[in-house]
PQR file with spaces between the fields and no chain letter, atoms N, CA, C, O and H, PARSE charges and radii, in Angstrom:
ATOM       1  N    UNK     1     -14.892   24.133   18.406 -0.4000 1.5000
ATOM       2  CA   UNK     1     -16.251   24.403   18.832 -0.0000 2.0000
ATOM       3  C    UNK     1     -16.240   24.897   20.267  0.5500 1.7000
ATOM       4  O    UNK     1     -15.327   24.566   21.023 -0.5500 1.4000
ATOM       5  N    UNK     2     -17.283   25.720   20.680 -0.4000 1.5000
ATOM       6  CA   UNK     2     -17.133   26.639   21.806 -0.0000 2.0000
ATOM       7  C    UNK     2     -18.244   25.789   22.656  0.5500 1.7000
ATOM       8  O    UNK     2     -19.288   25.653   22.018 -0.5500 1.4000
ATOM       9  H    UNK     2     -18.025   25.989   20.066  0.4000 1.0000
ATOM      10  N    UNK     3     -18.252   25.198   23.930 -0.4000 1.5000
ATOM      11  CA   UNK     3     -19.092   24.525   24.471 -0.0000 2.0000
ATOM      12  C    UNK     3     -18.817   25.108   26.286  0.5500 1.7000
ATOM      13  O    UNK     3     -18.928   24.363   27.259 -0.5500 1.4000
ATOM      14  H    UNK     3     -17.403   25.309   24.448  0.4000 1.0000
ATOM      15  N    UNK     4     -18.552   26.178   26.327 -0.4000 1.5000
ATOM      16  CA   UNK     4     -18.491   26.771   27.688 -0.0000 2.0000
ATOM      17  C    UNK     4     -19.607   26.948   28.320  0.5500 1.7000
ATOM      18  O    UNK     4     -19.705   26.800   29.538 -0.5500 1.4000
ATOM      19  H    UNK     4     -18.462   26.783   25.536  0.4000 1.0000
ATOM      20  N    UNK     5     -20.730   27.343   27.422 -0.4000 1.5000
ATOM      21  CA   UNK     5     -21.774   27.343   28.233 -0.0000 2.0000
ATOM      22  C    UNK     5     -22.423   25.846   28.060  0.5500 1.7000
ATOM      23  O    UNK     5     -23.609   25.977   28.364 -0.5500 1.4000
ATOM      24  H    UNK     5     -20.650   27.463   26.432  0.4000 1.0000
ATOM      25  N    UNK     6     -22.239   24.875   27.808 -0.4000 1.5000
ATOM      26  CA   UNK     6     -23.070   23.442   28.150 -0.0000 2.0000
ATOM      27  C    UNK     6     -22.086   22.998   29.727  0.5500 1.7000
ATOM      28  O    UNK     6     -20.868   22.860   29.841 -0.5500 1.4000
ATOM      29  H    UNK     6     -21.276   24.769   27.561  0.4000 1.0000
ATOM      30  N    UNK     7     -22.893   22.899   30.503 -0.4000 1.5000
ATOM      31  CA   UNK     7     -22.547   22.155   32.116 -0.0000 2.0000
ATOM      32  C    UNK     7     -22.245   20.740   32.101  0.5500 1.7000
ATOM      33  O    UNK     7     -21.205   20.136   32.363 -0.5500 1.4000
ATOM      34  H    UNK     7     -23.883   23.011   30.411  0.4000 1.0000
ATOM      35  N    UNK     8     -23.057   20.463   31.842 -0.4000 1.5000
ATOM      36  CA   UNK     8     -23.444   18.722   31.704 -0.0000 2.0000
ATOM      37  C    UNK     8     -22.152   17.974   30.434  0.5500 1.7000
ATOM      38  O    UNK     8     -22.010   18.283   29.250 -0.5500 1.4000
ATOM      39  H    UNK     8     -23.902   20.953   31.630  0.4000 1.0000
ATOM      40  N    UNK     9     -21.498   17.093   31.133 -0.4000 1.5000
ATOM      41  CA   UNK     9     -20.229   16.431   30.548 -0.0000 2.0000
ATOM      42  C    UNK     9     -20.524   16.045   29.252  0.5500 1.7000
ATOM      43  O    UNK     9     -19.940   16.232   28.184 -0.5500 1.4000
ATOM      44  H    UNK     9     -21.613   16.843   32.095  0.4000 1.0000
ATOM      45  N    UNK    10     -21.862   15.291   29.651 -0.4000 1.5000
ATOM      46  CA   UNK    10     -22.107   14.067   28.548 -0.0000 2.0000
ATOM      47  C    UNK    10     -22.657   14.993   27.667  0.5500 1.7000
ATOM      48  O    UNK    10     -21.815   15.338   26.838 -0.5500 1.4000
ATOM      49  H    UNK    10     -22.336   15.140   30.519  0.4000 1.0000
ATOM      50  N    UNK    11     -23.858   15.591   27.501 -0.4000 1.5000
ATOM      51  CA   UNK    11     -23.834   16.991   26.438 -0.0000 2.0000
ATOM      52  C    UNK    11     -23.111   17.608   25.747  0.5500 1.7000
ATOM      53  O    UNK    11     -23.082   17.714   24.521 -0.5500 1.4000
ATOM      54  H    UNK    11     -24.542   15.310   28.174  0.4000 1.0000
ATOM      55  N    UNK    12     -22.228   18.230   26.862 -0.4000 1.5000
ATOM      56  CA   UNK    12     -20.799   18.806   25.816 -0.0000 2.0000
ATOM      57  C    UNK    12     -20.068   18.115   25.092  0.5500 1.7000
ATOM      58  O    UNK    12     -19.457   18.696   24.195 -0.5500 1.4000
ATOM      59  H    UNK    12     -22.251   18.144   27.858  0.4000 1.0000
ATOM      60  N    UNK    13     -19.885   16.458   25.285 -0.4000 1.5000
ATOM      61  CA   UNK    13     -19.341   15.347   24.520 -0.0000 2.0000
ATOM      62  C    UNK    13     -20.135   15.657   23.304  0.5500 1.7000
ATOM      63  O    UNK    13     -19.840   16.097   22.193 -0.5500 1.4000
ATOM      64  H    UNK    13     -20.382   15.986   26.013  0.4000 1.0000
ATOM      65  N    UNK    14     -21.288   15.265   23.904 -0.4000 1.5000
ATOM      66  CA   UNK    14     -22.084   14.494   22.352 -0.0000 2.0000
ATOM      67  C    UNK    14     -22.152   15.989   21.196  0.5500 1.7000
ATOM      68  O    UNK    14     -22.322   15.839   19.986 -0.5500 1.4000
ATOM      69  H    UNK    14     -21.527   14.908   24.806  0.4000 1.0000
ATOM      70  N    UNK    15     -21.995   17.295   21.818 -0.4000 1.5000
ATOM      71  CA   UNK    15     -22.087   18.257   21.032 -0.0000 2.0000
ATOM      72  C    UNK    15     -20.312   18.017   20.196  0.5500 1.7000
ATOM      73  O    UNK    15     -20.147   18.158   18.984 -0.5500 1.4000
ATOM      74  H    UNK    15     -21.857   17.416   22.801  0.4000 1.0000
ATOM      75  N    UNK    16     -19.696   17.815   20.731 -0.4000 1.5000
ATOM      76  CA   UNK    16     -17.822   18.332   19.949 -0.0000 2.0000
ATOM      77  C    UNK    16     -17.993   16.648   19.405  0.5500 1.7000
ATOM      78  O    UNK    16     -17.099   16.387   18.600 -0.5500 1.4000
ATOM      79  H    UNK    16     -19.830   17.700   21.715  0.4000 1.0000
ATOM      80  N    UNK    17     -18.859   15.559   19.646 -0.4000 1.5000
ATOM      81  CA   UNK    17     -18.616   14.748   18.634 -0.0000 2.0000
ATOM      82  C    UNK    17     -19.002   14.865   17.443  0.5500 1.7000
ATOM      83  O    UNK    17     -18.585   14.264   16.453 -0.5500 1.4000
ATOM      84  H    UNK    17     -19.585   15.772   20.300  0.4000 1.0000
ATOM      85  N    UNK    18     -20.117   15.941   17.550 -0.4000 1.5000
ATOM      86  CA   UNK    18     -21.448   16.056   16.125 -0.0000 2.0000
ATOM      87  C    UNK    18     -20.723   16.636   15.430  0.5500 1.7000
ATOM      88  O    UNK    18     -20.349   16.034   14.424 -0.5500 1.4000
ATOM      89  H    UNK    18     -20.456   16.430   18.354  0.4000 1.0000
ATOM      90  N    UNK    19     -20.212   18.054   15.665 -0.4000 1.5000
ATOM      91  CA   UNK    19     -19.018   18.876   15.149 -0.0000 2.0000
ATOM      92  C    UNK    19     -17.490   18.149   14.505  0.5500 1.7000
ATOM      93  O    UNK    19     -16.652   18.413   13.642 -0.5500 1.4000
ATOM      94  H    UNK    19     -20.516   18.543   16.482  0.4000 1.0000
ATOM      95  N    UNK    20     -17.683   17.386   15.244 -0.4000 1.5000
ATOM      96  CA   UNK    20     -16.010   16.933   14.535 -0.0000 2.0000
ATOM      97  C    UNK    20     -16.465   15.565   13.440  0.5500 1.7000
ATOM      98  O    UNK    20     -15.659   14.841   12.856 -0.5500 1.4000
ATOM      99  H    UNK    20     -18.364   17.172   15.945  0.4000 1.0000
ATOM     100  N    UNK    21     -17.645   15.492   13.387 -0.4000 1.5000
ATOM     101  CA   UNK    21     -18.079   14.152   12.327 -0.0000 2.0000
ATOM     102  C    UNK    21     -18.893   15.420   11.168  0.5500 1.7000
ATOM     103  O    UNK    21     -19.059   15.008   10.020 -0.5500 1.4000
ATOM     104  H    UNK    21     -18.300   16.080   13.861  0.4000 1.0000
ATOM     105  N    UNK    22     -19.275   16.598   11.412 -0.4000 1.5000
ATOM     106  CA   UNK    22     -19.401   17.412   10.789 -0.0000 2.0000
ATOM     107  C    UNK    22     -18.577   18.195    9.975  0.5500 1.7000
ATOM     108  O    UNK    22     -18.931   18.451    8.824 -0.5500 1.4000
ATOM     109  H    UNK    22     -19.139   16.933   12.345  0.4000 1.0000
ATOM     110  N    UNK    23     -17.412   18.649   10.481 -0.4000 1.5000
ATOM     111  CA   UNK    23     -16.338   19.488    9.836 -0.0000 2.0000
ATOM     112  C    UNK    23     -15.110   18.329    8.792  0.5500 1.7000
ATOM     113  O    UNK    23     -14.852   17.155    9.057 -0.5500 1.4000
ATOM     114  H    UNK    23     -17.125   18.440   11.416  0.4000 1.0000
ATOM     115  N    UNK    24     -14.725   18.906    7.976 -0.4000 1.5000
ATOM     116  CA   UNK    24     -13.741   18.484    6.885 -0.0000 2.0000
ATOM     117  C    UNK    24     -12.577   17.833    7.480  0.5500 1.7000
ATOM     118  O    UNK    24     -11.694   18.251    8.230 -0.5500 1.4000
ATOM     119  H    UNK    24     -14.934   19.860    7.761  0.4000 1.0000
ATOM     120  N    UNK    25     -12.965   15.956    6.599 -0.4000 1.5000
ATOM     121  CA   UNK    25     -11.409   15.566    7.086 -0.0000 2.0000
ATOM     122  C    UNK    25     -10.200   16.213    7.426  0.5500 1.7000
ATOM     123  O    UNK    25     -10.160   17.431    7.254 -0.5500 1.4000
ATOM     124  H    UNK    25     -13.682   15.616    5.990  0.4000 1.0000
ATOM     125  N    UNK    26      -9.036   15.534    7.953 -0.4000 1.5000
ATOM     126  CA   UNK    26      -8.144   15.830    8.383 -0.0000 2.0000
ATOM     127  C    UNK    26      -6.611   16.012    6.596  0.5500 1.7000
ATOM     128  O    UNK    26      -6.581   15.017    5.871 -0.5500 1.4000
ATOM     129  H    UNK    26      -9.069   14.544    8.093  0.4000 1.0000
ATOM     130  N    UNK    27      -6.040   16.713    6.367 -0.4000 1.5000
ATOM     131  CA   UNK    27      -5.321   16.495    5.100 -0.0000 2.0000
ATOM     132  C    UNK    27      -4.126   15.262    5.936  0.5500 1.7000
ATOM     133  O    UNK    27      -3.993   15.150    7.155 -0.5500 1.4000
ATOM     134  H    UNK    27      -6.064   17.521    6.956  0.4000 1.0000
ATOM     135  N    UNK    28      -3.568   14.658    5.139 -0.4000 1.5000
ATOM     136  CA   UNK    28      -2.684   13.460    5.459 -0.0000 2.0000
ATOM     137  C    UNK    28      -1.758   14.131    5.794  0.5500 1.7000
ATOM     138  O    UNK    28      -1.816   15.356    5.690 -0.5500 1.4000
ATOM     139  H    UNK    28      -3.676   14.748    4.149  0.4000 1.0000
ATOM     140  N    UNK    29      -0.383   13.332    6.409 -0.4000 1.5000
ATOM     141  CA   UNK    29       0.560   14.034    7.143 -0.0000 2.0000
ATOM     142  C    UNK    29       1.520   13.866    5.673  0.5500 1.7000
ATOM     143  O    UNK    29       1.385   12.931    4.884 -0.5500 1.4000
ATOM     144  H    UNK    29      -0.335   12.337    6.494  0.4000 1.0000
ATOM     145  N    UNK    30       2.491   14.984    5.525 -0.4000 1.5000
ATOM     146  CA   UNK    30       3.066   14.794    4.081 -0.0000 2.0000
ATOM     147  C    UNK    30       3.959   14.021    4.459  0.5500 1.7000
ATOM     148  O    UNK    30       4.360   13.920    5.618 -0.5500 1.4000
ATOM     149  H    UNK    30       2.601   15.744    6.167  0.4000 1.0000
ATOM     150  N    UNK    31       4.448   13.246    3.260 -0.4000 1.5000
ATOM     151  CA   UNK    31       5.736   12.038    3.445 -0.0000 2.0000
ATOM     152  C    UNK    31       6.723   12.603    3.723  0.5500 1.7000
ATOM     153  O    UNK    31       6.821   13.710    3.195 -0.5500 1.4000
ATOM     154  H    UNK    31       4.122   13.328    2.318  0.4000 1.0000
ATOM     155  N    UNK    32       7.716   12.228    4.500 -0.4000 1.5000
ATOM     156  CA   UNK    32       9.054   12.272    4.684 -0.0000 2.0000
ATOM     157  C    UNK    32       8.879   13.132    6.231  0.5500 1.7000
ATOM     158  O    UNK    32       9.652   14.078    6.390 -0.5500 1.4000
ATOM     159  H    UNK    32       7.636   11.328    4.929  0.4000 1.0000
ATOM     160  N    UNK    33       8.005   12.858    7.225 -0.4000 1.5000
ATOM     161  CA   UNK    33       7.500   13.787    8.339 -0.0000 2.0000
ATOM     162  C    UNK    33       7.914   12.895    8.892  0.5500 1.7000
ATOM     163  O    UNK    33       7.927   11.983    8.066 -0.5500 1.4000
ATOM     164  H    UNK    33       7.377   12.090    7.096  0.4000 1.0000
ATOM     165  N    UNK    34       8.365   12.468   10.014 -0.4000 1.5000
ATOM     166  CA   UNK    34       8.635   11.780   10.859 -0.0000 2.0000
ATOM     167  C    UNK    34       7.825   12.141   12.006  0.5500 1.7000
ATOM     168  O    UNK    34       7.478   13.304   12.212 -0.5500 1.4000
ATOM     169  H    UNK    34       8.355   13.209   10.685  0.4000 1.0000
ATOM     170  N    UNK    35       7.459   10.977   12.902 -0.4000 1.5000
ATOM     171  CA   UNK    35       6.458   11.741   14.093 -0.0000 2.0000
ATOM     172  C    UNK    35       6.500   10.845   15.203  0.5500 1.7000
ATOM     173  O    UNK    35       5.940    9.769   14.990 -0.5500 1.4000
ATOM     174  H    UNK    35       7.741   10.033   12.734  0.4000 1.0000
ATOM     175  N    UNK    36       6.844   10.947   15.962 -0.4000 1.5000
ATOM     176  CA   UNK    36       6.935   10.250   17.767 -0.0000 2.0000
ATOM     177  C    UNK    36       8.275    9.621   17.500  0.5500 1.7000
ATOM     178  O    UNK    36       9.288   10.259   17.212 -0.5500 1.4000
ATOM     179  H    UNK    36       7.298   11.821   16.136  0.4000 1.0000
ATOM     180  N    UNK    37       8.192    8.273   17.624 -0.4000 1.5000
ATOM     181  CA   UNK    37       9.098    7.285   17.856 -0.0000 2.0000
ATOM     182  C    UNK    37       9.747    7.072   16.511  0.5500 1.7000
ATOM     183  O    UNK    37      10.614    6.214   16.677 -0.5500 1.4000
ATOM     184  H    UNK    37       7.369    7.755   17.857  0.4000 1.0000
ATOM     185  N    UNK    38       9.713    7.507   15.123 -0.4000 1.5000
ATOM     186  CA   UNK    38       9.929    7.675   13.952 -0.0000 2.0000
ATOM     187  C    UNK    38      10.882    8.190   14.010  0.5500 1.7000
ATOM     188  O    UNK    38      11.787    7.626   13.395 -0.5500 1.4000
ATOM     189  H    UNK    38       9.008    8.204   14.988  0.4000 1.0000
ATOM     190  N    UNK    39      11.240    9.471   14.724 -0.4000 1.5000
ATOM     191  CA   UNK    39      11.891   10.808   14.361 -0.0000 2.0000
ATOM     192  C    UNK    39      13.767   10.527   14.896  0.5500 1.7000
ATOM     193  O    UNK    39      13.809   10.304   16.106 -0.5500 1.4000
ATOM     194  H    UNK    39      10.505    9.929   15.223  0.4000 1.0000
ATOM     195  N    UNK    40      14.521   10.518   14.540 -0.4000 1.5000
ATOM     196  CA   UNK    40      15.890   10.098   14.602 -0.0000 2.0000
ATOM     197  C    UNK    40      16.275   10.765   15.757  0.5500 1.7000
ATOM     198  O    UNK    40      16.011   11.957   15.918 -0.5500 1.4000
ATOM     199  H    UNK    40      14.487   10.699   13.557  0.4000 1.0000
ATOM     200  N    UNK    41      17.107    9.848   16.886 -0.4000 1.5000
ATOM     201  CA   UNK    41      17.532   10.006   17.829 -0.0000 2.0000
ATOM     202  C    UNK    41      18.331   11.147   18.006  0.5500 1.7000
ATOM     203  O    UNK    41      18.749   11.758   17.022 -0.5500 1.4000
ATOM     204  H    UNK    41      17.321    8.880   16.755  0.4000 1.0000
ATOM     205  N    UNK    42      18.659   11.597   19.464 -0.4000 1.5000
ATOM     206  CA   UNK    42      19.694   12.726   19.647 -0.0000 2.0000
ATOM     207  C    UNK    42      20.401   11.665   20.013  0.5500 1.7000
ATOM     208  O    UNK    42      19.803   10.668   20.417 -0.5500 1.4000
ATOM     209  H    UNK    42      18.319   11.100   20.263  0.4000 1.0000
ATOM     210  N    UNK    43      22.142   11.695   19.918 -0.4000 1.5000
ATOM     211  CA   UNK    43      22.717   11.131   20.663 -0.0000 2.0000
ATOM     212  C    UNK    43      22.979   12.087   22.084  0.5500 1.7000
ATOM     213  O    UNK    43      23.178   13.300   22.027 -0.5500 1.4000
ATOM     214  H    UNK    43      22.628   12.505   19.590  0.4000 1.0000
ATOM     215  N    UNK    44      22.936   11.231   23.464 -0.4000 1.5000
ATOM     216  CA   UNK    44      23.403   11.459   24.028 -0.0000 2.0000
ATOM     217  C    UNK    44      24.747   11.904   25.018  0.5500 1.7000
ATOM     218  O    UNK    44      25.392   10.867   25.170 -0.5500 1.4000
ATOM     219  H    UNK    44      22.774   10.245   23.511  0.4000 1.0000
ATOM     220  N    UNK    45      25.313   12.854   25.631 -0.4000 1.5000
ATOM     221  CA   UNK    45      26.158   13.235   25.831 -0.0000 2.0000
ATOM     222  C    UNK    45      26.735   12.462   26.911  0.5500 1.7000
ATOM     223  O    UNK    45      26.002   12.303   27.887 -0.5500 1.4000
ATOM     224  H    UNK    45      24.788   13.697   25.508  0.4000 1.0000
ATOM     225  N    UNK    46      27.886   11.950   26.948 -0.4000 1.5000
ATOM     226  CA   UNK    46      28.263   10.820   27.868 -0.0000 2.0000
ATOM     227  C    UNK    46      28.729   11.826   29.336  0.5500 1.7000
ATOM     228  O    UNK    46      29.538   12.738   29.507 -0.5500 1.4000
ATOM     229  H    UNK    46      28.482   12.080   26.155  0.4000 1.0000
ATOM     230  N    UNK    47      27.391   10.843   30.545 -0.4000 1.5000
ATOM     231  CA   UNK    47      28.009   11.486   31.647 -0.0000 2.0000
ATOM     232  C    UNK    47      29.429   11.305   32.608  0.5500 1.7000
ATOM     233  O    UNK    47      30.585   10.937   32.398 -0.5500 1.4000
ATOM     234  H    UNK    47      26.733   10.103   30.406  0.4000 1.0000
ATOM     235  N    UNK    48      28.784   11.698   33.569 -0.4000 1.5000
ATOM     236  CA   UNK    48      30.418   10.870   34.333 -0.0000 2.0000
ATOM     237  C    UNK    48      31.669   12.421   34.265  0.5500 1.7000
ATOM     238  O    UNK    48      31.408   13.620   34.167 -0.5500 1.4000
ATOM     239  H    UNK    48      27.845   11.997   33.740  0.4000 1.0000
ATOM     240  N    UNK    49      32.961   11.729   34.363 -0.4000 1.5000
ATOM     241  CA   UNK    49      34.358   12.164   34.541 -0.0000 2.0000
ATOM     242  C    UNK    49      33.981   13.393   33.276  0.5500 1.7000
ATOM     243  O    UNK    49      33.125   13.273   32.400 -0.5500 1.4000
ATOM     244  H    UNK    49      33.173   10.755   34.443  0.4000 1.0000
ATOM     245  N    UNK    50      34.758   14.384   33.464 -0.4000 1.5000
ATOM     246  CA   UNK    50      35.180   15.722   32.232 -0.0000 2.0000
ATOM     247  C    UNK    50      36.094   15.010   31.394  0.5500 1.7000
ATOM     248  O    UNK    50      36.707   14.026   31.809 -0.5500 1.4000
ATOM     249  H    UNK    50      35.454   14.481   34.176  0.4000 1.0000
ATOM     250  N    UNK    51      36.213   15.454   30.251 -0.4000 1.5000
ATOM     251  CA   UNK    51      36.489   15.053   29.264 -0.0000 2.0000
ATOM     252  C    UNK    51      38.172   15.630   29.194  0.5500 1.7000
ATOM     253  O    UNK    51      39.085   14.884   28.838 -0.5500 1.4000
ATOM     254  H    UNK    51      35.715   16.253   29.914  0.4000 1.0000
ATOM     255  N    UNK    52      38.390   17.097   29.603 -0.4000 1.5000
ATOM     256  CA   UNK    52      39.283   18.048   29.583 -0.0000 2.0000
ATOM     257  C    UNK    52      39.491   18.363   31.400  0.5500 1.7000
ATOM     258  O    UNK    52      40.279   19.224   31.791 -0.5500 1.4000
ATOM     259  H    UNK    52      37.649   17.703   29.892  0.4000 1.0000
């Protein structure tokens, strides 16, 4: 929603809340997605001394 021309904070709130309780749920995240703290580690590369 485009709210550039409303000034006033609390206005432009209450307008992108009406809109987003207006527009179509969200679809679910599909299974097997991993997301933030879920998602499998990198291992890290050991610092320090060269290897070679």
């Amino acid at each position: 929603m485009n709210t550039k021309h409303v000034e006033d904070t609390l206005e432009r709130k209450k307008l992108k809340r009406a809109a987003r309780k207006k527009c179509a749920p969200k679809a679910k995240r599909a299974t097997g997605v991993a997301r933030g703290s879920m998602k499998k580690k990198v291992k890290t590369v050991s610092k320090g001394q060269r290897k070679r």
